[in-house]
N, C-alpha and C positions, 0 to 999 in steps of 0.2 A: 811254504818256504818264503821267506819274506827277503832275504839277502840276496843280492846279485851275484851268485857262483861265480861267473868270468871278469870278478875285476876283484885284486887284489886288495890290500891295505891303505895301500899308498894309493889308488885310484887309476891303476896301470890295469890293461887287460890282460886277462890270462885264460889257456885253457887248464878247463878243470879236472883235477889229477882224479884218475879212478881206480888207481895203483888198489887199492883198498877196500873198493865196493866187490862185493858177490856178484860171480858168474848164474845169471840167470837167462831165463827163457826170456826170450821179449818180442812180440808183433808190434806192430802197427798199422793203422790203416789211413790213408787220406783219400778224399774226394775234391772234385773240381766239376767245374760246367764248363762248355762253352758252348755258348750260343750262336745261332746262324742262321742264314735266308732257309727257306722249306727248298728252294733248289740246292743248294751246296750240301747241306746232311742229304739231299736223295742221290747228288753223284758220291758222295763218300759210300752211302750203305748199297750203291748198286756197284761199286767199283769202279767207274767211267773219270775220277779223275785224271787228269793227263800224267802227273807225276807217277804214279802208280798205286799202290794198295794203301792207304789213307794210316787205317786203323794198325796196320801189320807197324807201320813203319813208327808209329805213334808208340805202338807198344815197346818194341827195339828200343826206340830212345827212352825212354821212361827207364825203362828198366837199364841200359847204360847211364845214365844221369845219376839213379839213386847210388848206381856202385861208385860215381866219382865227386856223392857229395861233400865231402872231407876238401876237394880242390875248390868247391864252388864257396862255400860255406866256411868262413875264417876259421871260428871255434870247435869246431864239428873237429870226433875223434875218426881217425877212419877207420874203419871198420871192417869186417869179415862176415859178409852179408850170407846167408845160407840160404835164403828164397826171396824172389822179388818177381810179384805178379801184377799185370796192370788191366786193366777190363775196360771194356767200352760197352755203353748202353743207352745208345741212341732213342728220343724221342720225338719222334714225329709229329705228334699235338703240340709240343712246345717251340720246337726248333731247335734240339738242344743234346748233345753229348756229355750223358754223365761218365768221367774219369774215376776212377777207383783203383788204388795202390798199396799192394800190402808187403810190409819189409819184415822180414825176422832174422833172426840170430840167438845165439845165445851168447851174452859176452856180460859188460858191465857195466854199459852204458846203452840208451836206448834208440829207437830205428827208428823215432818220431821224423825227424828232417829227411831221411832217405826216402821215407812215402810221400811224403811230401813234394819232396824234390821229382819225383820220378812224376808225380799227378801234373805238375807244373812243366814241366818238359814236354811231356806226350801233347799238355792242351798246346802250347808253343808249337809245336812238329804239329797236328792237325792246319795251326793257321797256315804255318809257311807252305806247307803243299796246299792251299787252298785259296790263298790268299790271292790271286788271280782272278778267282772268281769271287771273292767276298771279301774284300777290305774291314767290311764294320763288322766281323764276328766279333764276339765279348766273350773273355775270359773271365770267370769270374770264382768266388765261393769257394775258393780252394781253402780246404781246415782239417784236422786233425779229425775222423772218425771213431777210431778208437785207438787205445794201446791196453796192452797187459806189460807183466811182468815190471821186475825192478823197484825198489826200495818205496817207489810212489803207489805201486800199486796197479789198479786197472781204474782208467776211465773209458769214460761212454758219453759222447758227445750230446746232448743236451737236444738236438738239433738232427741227429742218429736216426732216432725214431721213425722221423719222416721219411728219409732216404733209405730207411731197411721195407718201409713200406711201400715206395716206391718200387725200390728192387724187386720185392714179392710179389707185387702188380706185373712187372713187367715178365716175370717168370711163368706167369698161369697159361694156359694154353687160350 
């Protein structure tokens, strides 16, 4: 698709009508880092931060965020989001919490920004309850892992592979 969908003739921005597109099935998935001292991930993954349960609270927000990204996000249709899950999967060799967000629905447009949004939220929510202890954590590598459904199809991020293999590492006993 080579045209800018949200901007009209005249060079005016618009949101784009999907009065017309087919009702279909549509995930999404995004991912995020952030990075942090070996002591801040060890008071997150033992619970001991002072504000209270890190990752609980990280999850809540993410997944509040994805449902209000239509407010955050100008163009964004809003939507009627039907699952919205967010995962934490902390690495202790690296110093680092990988984010993972997956958005569905079924409607006519698709749940790319809501995973997104919500990965981007939760890594936000880990810093501010931690940031007392860690100022220089790094946010980072938040992107698009995959989507199905709708008019485009299914993509597979480029970049997936790694991180599916990551995941499957950290899944073995």
């Amino acid at each position: 698709m080579n045209e800018f969908t949200h901007i009209d003739p005249n060079g005016s921005v618009r949101m784009v009508d999907v009065d017309d597109k087919e009702i279909t099935k549509r995930i999404a998935v995004a991912c995020g880092l952030i990075e942090m001292k070996p002591d801040t991930l060890e008071k997150i993954t033992t619970g001991s931060v002072k504000k209270g349960n890190v990752l609980e609270t990280a999850r809540i927000a993410g997944i509040m965020a994805a449902k209000k990204t239509s407010e955050l996000i100008p163009m964004c249709h809003p939507l009627n989001l039907t699952h919205v899950s967010v995962d934490f999967f902390p690495d202790h060799e690296k110093n680092i919490i990988k984010i993972e967000a997956k958005a569905s629905l079924s409607g006519k447009t698709g749940v790319e920004m809501e995973a997104l949004t919500a990965v981007s939220v939760a890594a936000l929510t880990i810093y501010d309850m931690c940031k007392s202890y860690d100022k220089g954590m790094v946010i980072s590598d938040i992107h698009l892992k995959s989507k199905c459904g709708g008019k485009s199809g299914n993509f597979l991020a480029a970049r997936a592979e790694n991180y599916i293999k990551v995941f499957e590492k950290q899944q073995k006993p």
